[in-house]
C-alpha positions as MATLAB code, in Angstrom:
seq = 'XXXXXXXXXXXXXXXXXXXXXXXXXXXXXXXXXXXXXXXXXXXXXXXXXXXXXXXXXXXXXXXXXXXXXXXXXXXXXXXXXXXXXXXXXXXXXXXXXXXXXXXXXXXXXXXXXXXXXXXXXXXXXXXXXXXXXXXXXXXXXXXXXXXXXXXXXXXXXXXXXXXXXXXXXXXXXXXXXXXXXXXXXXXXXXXXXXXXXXXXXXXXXXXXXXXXXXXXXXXXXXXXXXXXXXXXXXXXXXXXXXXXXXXXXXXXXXXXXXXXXXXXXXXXXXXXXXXXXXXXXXXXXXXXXXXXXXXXXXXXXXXXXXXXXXXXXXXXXXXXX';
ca = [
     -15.973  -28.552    8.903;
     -18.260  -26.276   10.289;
     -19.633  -23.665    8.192;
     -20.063  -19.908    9.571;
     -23.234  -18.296    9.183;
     -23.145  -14.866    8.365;
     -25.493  -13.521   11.035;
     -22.931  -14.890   13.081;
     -19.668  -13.456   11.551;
     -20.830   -9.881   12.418;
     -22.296  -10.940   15.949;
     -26.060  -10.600   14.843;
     -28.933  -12.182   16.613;
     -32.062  -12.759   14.549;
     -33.884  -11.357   16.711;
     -32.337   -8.078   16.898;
     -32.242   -8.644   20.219;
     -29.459   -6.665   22.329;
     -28.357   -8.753   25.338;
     -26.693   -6.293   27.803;
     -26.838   -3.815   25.306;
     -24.071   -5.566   23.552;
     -22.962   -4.095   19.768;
     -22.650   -7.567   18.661;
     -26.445   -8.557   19.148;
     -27.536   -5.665   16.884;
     -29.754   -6.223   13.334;
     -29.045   -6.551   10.331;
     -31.023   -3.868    9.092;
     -29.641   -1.577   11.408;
     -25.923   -2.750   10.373;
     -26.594   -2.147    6.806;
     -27.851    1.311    7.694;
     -25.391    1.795    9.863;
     -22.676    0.953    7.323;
     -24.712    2.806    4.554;
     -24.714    6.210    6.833;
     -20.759    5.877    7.582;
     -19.800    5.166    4.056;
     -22.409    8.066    2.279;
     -21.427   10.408    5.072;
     -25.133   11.389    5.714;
     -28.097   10.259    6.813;
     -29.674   11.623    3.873;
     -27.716   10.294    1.018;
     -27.794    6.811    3.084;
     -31.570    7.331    3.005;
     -31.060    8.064   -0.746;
     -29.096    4.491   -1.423;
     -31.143    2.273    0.728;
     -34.517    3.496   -0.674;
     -35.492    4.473    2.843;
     -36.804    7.823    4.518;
     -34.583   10.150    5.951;
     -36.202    9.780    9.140;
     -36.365    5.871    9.406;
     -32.690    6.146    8.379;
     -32.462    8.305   11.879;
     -34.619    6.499   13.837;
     -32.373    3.086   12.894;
     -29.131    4.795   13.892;
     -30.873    5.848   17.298;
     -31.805    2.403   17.610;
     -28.491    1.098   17.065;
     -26.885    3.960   19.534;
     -29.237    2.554   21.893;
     -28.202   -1.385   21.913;
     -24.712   -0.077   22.197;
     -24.760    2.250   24.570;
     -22.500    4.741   22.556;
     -23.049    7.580   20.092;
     -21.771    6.182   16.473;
     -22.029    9.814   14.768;
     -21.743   13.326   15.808;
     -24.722   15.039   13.663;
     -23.319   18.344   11.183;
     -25.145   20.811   10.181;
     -24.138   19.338    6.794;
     -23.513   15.227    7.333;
     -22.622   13.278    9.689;
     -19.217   12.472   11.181;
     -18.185    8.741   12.433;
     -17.300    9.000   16.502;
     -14.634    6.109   17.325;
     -16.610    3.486   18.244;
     -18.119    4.140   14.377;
     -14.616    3.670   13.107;
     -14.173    0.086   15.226;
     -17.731   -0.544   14.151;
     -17.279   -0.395   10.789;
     -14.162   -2.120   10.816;
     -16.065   -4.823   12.249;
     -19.086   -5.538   10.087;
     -18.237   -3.834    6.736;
     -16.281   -7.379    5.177;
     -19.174   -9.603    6.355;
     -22.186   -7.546    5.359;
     -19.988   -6.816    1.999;
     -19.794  -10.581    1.515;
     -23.528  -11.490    2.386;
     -25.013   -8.785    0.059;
     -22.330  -10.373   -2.989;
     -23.894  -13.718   -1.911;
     -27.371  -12.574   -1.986;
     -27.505  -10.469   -5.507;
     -27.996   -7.481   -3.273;
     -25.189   -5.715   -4.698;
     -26.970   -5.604   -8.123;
     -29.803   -3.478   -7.196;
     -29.980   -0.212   -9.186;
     -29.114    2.023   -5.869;
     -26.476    0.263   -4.940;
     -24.838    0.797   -8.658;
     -25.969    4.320   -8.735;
     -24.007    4.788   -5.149;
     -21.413    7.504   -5.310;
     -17.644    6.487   -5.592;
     -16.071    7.377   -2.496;
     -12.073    8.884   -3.701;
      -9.644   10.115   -0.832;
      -5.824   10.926   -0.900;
      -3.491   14.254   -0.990;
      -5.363   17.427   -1.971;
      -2.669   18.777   -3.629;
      -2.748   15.656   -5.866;
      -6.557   15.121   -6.075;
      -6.935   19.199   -7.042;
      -4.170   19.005   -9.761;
      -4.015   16.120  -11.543;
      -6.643   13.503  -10.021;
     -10.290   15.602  -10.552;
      -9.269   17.138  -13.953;
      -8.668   13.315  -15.120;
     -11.729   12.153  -13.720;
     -13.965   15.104  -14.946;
     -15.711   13.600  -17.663;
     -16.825   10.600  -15.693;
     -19.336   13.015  -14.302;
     -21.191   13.908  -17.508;
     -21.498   10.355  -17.756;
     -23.347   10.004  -14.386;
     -21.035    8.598  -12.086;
     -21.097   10.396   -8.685;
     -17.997   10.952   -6.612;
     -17.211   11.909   -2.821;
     -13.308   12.790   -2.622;
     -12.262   13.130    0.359;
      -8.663   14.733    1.299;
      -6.298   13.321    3.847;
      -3.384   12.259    5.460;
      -2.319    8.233    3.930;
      -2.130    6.507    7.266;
      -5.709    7.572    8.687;
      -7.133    7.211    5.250;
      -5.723    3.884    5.246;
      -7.330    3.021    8.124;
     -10.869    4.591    6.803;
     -10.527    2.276    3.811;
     -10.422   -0.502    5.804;
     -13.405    0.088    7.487;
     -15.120    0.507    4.277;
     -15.260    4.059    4.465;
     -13.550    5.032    1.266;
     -13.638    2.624   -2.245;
     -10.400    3.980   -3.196;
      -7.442    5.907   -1.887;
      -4.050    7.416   -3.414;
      -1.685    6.559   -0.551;
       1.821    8.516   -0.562;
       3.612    4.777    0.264;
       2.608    0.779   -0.368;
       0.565   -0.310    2.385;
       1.392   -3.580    4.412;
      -0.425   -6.733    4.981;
      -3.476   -8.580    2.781;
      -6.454   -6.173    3.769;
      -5.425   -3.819    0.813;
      -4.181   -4.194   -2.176;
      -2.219   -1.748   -4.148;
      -0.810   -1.068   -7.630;
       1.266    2.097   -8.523;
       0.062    4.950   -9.651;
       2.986    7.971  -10.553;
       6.167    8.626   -9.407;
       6.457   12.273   -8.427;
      10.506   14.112   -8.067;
      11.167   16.168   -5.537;
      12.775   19.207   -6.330;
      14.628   22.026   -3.680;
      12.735   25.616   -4.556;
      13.013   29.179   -3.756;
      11.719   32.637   -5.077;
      14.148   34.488   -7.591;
      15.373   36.734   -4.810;
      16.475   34.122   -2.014;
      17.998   31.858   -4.877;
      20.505   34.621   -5.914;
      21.573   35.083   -2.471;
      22.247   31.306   -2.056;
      24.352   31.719   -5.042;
      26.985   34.358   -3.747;
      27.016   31.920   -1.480;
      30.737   29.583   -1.820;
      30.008   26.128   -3.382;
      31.696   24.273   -0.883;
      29.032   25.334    2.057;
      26.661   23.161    0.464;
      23.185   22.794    1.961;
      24.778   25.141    4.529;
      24.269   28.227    2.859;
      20.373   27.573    3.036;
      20.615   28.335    6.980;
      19.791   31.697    6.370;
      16.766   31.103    3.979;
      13.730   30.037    6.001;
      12.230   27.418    5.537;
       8.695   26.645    4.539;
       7.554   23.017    5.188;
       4.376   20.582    5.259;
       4.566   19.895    8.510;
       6.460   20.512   11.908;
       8.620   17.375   10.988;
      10.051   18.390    7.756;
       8.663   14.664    6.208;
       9.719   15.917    2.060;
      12.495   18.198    3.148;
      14.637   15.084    5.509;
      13.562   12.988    2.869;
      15.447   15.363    0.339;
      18.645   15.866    2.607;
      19.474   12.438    3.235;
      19.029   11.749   -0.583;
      21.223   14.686   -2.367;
      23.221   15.769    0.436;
      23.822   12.654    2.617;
      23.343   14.353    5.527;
      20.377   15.222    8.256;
      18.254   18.533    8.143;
      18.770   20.476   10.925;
      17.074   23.795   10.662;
      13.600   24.120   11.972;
      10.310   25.523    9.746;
       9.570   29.314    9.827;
       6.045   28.308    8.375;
       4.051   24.933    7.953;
       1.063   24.452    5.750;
      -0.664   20.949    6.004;
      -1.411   21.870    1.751;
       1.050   22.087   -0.070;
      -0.362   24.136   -2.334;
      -0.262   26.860    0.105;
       3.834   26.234    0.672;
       3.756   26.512   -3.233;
       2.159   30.156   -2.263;
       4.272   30.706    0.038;
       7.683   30.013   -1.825;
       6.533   31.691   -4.647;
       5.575   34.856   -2.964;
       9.000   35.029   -1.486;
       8.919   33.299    2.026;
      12.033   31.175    1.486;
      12.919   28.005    0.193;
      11.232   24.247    0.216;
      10.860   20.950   -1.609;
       7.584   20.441   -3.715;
       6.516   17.761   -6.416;
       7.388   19.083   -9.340;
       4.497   18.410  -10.886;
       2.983   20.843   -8.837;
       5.278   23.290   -9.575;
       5.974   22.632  -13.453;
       4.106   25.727  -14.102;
       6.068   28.487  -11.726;
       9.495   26.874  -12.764;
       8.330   27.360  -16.297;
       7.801   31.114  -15.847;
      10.643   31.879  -13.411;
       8.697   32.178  -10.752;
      10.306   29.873   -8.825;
      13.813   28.476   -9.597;
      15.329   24.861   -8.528;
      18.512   25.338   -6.339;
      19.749   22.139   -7.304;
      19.988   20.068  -10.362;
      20.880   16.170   -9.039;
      21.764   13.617  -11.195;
      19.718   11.118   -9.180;
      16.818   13.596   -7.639;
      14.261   11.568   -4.586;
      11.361    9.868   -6.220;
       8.399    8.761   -4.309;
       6.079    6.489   -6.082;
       2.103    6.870   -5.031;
      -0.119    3.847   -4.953;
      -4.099    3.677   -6.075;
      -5.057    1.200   -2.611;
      -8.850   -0.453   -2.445;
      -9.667   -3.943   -0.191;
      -9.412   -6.959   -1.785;
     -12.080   -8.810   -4.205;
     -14.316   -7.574   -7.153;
     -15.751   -4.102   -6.111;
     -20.032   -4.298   -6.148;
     -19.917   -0.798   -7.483;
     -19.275   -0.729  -10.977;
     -18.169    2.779  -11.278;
     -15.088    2.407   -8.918;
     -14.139    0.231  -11.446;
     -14.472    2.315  -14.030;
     -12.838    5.077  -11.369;
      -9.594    2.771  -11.140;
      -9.448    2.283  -14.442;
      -9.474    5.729  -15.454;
      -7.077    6.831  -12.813;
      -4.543    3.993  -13.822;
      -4.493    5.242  -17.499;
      -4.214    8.922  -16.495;
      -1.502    7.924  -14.357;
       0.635    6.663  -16.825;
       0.949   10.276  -17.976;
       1.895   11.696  -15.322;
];
């Protein structure tokens, strides 16, 4: 059986030698700064983890641009944002460099457990319920990057070792993640005082008809919660476009509430205007949509302590919620 050397899982030569200017000829030292730049976001807080200069941090990544011929991040005036070929890079050499700093003790040195816990999901969810449970791991020193998103690209980001952690709005598929659940969040159909009293002089038998008139406010152009909430209560397909879409919907919770028209929200981030009558629920179903939310990470024991004590925290908090 032959064993694999771990040089040559991520395509390194010893050298550092670049045949062709070929990516998979590049260092290790420029991989692991590579991978530390992508996953801090910076080349300063890489420089930070890895003990190194700000400027040999810069002068690595050039290096590596260099031997493969592409730009890996577009510079910020405030970090540094992966290009493509970053993202396929990453992908790439994240698992094996992972697995040769477990095998080496590397993942024990003091700035690698000091490294920041890198958090991403919905930022309705991570503003309302996620950072207010995980505020007092901060007086206790742990450092985290939260990052908000859509689930599929964040997915992806995870996988590439960009993330430690993400809240994904549906299980992922295949063995590269793995996923427990997290909450269960109802959807329930909302409008301002005023366009709910109009719906109600409305006849009974029209149904989700008499909402025709009441524009709609959605997430996005494709009405993801609202279908979602037809074809569940009323057995049938929305039909009527947006008037407005917010990709927040905290701002469609604005929106509603300031008299816009109708929508579907969680209700958990709503609980508070129902409360008060700001908003009111235009239906009450005995068997409202539920959509469960997963906490997703890669396989294996994390080298970070502190996403561990992240998860943890989250999973307890969760069952609150």
């Amino acid at each position: 059986m032959r064993h694999t050397n771990p040089d040559e899982a991520v395509g390194v030569s010893r050298s550092g030698a670049a045949p062709g200017g070929s990516a998979g000829a590049a260092d290790l030292n420029l991989l692991r700064t590579f991978l530390a730049v992508y996953r801090s976001g910076s080349f300063t807080a890489a420089a930070g983890l890895l003990g190194l200069s700000q400027p040999t941090v810069t002068t690595q990544i050039r290096a590596l641009e260099r031997q493969t011929g592409r730009e890996l991040f577009e510079r910020l005036p405030r970090g540094a944002a992966p290009t493509t070929v970053a993202h396929d890079l990453a992908a790439r050499v994240a698992a094996p460099l992972d697995a040769l700093a477990a095998a080496t003790g590397h993942d024990s040195a003091p700035h690698e457990r000091a490294a920041p816990v890198h958090l991403a999901g919905p930022a309705e969810l991570l503003c309302t319920r996620v950072l207010p449970a995980l505020a007092p791991l901060a007086a206790e020193g742990v450092r985290l990057r939260i990052t908000p998103g859509l689930t599929e690209p964040l997915l992806e980001e995870l996988r590439a070792g960009r993330h430690d952690l993400v809240i994904a709005t549906f299980r992922p598929r295949g063995r590269a993640l793995t996923s427990v659940p997290l909450m269960d969040e109802e959807f329930v159909l909302v409008a301002a005082p005023v366009w709910a009293d109009r719906v109600r002089e409305r006849p009974a038998e029209e149904g989700p008809a008499a909402l025709h008139t009441v524009p709609l406010i959605a997430y996005a152009e494709d009405l993801p919660i609202a279908r979602r909430y037809w074809r569940h209560v009323f057995g049938t397909r929305l039909s009527c476009p947006a008037a407005v879409t917010v990709p927040d919907l905290r701002g469609v919770l604005a929106a509603v509430t300031a008299g816009a028209g109708f929508t579907v929200l969680p209700r958990y981030l709503c609980e508070a205007e129902l409360a008060s009558g700001a908003l009111v629920p235009l239906r009450h179903p005995d068997d409202p949509p539920i959509n469960t939310a997963y906490l997703v990470q890669r396989p294996g024991r994390p080298t970070n302590p502190d996403v561990t004590r992240v998860r943890d925290l989250l999973m307890e908090a969760g069952r609150a919620w």
